[in-house]
VOGU-3710 file (C-alpha; in Angstrom, 3 decimals, decimal comma):
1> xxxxxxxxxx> 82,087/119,602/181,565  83,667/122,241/179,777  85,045/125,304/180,865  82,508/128,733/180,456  83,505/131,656/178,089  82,808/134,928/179,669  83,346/137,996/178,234  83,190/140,337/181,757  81,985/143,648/181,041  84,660/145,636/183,686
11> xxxxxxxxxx> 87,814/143,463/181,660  90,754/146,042/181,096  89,644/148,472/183,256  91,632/149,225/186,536  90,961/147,456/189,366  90,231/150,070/192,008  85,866/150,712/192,342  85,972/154,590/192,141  88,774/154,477/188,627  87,026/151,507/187,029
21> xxxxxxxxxx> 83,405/153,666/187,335  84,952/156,503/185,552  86,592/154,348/183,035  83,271/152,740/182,202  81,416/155,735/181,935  83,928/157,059/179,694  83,387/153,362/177,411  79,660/153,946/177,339  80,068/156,621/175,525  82,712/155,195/173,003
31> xxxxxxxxxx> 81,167/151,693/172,804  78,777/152,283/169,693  80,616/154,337/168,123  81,675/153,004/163,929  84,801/151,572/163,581  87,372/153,521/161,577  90,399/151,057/160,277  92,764/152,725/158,224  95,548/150,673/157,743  94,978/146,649/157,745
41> xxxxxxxxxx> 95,711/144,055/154,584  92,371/142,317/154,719  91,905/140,538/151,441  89,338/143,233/148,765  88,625/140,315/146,863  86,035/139,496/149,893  84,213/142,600/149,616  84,189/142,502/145,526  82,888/139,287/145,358  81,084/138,922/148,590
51> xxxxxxxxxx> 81,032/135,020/148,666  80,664/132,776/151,871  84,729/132,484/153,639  85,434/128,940/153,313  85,455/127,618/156,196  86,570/128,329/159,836  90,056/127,408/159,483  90,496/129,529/156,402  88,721/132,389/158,174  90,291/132,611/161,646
61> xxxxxxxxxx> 93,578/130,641/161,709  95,875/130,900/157,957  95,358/134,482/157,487  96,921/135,258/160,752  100,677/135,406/161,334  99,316/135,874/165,469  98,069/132,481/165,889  100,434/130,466/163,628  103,778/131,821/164,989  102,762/130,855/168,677
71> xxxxxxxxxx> 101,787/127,769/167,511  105,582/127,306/165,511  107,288/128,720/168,591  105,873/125,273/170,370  107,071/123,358/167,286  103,937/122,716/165,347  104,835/122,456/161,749  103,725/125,588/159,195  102,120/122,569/156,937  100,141/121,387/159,407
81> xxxxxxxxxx> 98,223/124,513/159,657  97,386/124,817/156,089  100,172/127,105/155,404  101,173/126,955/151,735  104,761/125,905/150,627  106,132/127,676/147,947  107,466/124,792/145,933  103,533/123,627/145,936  104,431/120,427/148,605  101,774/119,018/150,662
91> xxxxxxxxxx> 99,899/120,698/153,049  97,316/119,589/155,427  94,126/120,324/153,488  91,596/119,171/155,679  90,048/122,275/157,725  88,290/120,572/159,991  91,883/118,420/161,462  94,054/121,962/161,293  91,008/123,363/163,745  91,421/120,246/166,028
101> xxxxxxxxxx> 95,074/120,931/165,955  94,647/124,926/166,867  91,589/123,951/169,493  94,487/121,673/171,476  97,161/124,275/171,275  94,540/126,589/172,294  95,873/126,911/176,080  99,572/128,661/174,473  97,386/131,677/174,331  96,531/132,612/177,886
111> xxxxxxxxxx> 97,579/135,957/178,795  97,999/137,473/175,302  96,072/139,643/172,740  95,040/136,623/170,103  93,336/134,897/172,883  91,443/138,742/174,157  90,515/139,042/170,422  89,547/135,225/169,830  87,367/135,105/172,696  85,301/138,137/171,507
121> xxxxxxxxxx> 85,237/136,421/168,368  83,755/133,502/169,879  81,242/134,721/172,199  80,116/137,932/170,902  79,807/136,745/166,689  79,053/133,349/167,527  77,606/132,944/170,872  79,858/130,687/172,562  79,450/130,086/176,024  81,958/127,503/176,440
131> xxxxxxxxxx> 85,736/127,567/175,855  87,517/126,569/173,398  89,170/122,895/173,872  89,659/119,882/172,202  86,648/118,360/173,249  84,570/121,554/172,095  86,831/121,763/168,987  84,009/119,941/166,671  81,367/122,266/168,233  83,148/125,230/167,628
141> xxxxxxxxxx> 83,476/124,509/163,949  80,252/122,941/163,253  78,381/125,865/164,723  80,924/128,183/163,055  80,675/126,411/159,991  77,214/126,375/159,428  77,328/130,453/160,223  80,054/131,070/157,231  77,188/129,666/155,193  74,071/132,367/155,974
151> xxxxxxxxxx> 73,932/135,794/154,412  74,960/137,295/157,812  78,363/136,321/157,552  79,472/137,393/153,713  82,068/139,813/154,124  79,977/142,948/153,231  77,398/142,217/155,632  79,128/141,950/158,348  80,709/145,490/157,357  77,733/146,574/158,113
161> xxxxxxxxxx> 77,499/144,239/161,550  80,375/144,909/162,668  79,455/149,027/162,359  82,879/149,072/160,061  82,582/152,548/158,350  85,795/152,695/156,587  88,101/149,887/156,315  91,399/150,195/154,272  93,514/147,873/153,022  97,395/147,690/151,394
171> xxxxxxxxxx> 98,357/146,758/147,628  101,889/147,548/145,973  102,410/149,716/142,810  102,044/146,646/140,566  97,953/145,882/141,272  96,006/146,548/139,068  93,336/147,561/141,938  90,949/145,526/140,383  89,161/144,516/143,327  88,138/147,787/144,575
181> xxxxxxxxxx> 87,403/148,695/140,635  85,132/145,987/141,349  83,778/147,234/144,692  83,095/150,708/143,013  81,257/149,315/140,039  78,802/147,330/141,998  77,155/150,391/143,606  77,683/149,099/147,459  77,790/152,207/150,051  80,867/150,346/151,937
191> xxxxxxxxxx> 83,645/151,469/152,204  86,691/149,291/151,369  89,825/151,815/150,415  93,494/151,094/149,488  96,602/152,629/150,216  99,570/152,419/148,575  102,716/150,608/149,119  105,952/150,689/147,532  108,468/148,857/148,704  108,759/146,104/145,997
201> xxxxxxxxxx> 109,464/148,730/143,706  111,715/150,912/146,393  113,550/148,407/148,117  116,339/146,923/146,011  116,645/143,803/148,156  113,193/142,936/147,447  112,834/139,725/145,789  112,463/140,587/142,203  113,086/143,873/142,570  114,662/143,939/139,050
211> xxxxxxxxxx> 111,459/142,401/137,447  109,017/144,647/139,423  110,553/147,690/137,382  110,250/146,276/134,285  106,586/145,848/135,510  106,311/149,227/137,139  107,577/150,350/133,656  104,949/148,434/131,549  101,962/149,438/133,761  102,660/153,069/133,709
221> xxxxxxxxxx> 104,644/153,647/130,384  107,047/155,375/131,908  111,088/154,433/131,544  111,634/153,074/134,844  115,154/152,589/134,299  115,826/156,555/134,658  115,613/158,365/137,855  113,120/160,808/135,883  111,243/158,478/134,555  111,090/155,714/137,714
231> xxxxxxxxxx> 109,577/158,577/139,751  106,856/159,832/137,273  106,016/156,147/137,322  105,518/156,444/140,771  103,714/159,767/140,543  100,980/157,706/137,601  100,521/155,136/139,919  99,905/156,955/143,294  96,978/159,123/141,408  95,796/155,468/139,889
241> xxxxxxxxxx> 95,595/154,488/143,851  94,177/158,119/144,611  91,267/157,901/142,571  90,217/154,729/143,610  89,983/156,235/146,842  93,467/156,300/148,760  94,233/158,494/151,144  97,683/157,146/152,355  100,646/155,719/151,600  102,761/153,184/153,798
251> xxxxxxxxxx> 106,001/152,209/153,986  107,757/149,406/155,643  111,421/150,375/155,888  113,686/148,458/157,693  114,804/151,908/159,406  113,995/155,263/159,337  116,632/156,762/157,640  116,151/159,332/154,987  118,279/160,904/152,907  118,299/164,568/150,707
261> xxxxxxxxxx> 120,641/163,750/147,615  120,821/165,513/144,472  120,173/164,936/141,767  123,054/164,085/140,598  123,475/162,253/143,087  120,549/160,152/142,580  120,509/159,352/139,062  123,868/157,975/140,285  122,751/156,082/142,803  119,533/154,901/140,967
271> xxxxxxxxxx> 122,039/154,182/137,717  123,903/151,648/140,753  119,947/149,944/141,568  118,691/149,633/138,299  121,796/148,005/137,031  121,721/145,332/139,832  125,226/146,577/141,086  123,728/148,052/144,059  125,395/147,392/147,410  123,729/147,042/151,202
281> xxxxxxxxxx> 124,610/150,290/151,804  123,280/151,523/148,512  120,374/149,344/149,382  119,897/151,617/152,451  120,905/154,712/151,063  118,456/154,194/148,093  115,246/153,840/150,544  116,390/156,722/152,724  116,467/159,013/149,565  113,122/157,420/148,499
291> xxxxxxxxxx> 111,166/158,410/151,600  112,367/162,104/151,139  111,081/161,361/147,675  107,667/159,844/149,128  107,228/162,742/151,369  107,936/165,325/148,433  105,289/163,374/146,573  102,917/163,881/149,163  102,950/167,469/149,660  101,809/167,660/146,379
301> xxxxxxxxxx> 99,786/165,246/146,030  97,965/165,064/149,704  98,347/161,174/150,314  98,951/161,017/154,193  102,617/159,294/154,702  102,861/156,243/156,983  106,615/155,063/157,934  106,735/151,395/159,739  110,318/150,766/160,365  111,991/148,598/162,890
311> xxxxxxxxxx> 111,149/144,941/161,420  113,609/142,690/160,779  111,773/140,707/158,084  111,554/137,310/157,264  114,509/136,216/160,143  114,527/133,053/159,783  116,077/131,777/156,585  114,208/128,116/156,253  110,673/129,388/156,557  111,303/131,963/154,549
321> xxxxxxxxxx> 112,455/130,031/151,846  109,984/127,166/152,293  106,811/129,548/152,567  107,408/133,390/152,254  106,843/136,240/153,403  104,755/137,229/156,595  105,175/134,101/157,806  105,154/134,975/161,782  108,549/135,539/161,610  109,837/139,315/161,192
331> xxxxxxxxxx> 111,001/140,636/164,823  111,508/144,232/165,925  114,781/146,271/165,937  115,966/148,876/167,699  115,283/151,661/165,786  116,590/155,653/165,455  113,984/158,012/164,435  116,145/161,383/165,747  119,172/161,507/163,180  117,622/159,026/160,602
341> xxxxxxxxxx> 114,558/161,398/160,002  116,830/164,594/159,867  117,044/165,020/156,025  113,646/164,894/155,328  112,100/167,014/158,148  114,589/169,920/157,072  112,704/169,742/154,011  109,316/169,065/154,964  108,319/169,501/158,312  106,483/172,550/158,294
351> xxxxxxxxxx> 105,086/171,499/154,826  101,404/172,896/154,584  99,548/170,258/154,327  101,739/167,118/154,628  101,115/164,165/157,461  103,631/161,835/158,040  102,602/159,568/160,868  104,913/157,152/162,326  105,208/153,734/163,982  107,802/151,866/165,839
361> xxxxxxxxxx> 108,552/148,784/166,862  110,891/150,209/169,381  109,159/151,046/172,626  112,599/153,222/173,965  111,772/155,425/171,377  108,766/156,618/172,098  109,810/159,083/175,348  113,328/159,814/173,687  112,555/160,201/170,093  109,150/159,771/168,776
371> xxxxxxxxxx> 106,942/162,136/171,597  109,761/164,798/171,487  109,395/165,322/167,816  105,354/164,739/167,198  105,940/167,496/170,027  107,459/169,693/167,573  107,374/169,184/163,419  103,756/170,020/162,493  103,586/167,243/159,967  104,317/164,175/162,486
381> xxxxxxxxxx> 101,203/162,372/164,116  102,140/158,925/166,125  100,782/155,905/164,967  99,186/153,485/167,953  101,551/151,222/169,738  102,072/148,692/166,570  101,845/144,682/165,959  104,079/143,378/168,978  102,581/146,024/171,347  98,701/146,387/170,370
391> xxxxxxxxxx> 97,873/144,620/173,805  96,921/145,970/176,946  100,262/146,088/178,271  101,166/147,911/174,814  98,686/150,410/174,484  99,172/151,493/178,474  102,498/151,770/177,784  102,178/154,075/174,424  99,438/156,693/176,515  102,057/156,689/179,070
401> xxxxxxxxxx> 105,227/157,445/177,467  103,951/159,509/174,370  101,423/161,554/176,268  103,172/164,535/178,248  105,728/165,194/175,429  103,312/164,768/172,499  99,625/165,258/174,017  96,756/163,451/173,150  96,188/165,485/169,113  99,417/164,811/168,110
411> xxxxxxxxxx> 98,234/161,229/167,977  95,736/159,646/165,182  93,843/157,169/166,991  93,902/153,338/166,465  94,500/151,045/163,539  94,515/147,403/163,816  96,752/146,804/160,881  95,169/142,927/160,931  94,984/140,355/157,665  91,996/138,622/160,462
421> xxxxxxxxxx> 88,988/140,344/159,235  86,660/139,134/162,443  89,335/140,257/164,489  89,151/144,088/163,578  86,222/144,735/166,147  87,770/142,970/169,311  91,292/144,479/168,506  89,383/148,334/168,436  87,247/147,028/171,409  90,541/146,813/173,252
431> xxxxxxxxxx> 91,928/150,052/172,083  88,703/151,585/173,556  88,833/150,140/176,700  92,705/151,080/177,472  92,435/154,327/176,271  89,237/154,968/178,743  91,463/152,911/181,110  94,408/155,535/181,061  92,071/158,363/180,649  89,772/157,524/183,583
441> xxxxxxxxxx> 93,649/157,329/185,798  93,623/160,928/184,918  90,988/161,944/186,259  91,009/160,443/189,308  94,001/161,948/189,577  92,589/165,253/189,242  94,603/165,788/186,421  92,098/166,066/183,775  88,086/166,811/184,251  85,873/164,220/183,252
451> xxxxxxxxxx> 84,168/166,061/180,738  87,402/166,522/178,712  88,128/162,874/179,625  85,051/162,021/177,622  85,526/164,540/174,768  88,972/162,534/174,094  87,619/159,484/174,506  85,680/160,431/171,617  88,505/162,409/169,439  90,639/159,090/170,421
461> xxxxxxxxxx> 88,118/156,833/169,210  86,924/158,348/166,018  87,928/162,087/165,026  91,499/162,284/165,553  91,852/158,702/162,830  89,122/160,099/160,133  90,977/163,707/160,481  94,900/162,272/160,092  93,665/159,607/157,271  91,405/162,500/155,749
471> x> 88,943/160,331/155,558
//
């Protein structure tokens, strides 16, 4: 017989009766409310097109880096999940065999996040009322199967289902944002936004950084092999993203550096990138001067500023070569926020008008660095506790290091920064339930009242993310 699937309706909240009633009181009233996602890299094609997803495999397991990097870490090969190669080798195809393969590797995930969000996957879009296992593996993907295929499921319905009021995803300089073009024409109320992100145009150890000029060049007319030219091309292309509806940028540094050259200075340095003679430390120094040059941008432009530092990408050298990027494998790095963030906050901090949230991968940062200056600059807001920390444990942690330095509105809510579409609603569900969780600790505390407990329940929930994304 197999095992049940219960969701319980107390999960996440503390364990002592009198904290756990506050802390579900304070849900209740945070429960219903729409989700706001403002950074993620769901696919737009979905929502332009609005065709069935293919299958359950294809929906729920090779989109996300969560599931298939647990499943490597026990030695289960990429290909066997579906995962493409780059030099086009064979895969496993079949769907049906790579979800037999993830339902008996479904134990690995006991105890973290994937399995929190799976299971509300399971039981709350699909009904499920037994685990998953190998011997429910061909239930679970019949029944999901035959769901994928009913109007309920398309990807703009369940915008709607899923009470998604704005959901935002991530394309580089060199998209033509045709998808969302596509969105717009066909007259649908959702809301599907982009923001935009550099790096393969800013980074010059980007694979084909060279060629992504020359591209950045064509698309904007612009002479992107001059400094003045490179960042007018930048300045076409972020109010190409703007008026399809972007309200943020995002930028995936591998630290926080900046830098405040000039200008000659930076045609020199630029002269150094676009020639290919660039060194690591130019490499370095180039990004740190182009997230002064980001932030400068958005003062006068208005796009909200995102910085996610910290990741060492791609680590290991054989899957990166064999299937790319965002392949499970990037893993945090100590990162410095204080000193590397110095240049540009001299010149923008108190810039009216200018948000510049940040994100770390670093959890000593946050009581050293990251609450002590949110505390201060008017133009930093603190991203959620990010990727490796958007668990329980994570989120706890976050409240309770940022909160006394930074307070709660120097913070901008939650983003689930997820490619899993389905997964959007459990990850917020889980937000909402730790943040009530820490909240409902204050009160019974006697260290907050619970009608301001509930009011930032609500700010934390949904006013403090549409506010910082102006959205």
């Amino acid at each position: 017989m197999s095992a049940p699937l219960h969701l319980h309706p107390d999960r996440l909240f503390p364990a002592e009766p009198a904290t756990r009633s506050i802390a579900r009181r304070l849900y209740d009233e945070v429960a219903g409310l729409p989700i706001i996602s403002p950074h993620g890299h769901t696919d737009p094609s979905w929502f332009a097109g609005d065709e069935p997803f293919p299958d359950p495999a294809n929906l729920l397991i090779v989109p996300d880096h969560y599931v298939f990097r647990m499943l490597h870490s026990q030695g289960v090969p990429l290909e066997t999940l579906g995962i493409a190669r780059r030099d086009g080798g064979r895969v496993e195809r079949d769907p049906r065999t790579i979800w037999r393969l993830f339902a008996a590797h479904y134990h690995l995930f006991r105890g973290t996040p994937s399995r929190i969000w799976l299971d509300w996957v399971f039981a709350e879009l699909f009904g499920f009322e037994e685990r998953l296992s190998p011997e429910t593996a061909d239930l679970y993907y019949d029944r999901i199967d035959e769901a994928l295929a009913t109007p309920a499921f398309r990807p703009r319905a369940l915008m709607d289902r899923l009470n998604i009021e704005v959901l935002t995803t991530t394309e580089n300089p060199l998209d033509s944002l045709q998808h969302h073009q596509a969105i717009r024409d066909s007259g649908w109320p959702g809301r599907v936004l982009t923001a935009y992100r550099p790096d393969p145009v800013i980074d010059p150890e980007f694979e084909g950084f060279q060629d992504n000029l020359d591209g950045l060049g064509a698309l904007t007319g612009k002479d992107t092999r001059t400094w003045a030219g490179y960042l007018d091309a930048h300045r076409d292309r972020r109010a190409f993203f703007k008026d399809l509806g972007a309200t943020s940028t995002d930028h995936g540094h591998p630290t926080a550096r900046t830098a405040d050259l000039s200008t000659a200075e930076a045609e020199a340095l630029f002269t150094r990138v676009a020639g290919g003679t660039a060194s690591s430390a130019d490499a370095e120094l180039f990004r740190a001067q182009m997230l002064t040059e980001m932030a400068r941008m958005s003062v006068d432009d208005g796009l909200v500023m995102q910085l996610h530092p910290g990741s060492f990408r791609n680590h290991h050298a054989r899957t990166f070569a064999d299937f790319g990027r965002d392949k499970g494998a990037d893993i945090p790095m100590q990162t410095g926020y204080v000193e590397g963030l110095k240049p540009l906050l001299d010149r923008f901090g108190d810039a009216q008008g200018f948000t510049f949230i940040l994100f770390t991968l670093d959890e000593t940062a946050y009581s050293r660095e990251l609450a002590p200056l949110a505390g201060f600059y008017p133009c930093l807001r603190l991203g959620p506790a990010w990727w490796f920390h958007d668990s329980p444990e994570g989120m706890m942690r976050f409240r309770e290091q940022t909160t006394e330095t930074a307070g709660f509105y120097n913070m901008v809510g939650f983003n689930d920064d997820t490619r899993a579409f389905l997964s959007i609603p459990a990850r917020h569900d889980v937000a909402r339930r730790i943040d009530c969780a820490f909240l409902a600790r204050l009160v019974a505390e006697h260290r907050l009242d619970e009608d301001e407990a509930t009011e930032l329940a609500h700010d934390l929930t949904y006013r403090l993310v549409k506010e910082a994304y102006r959205l």
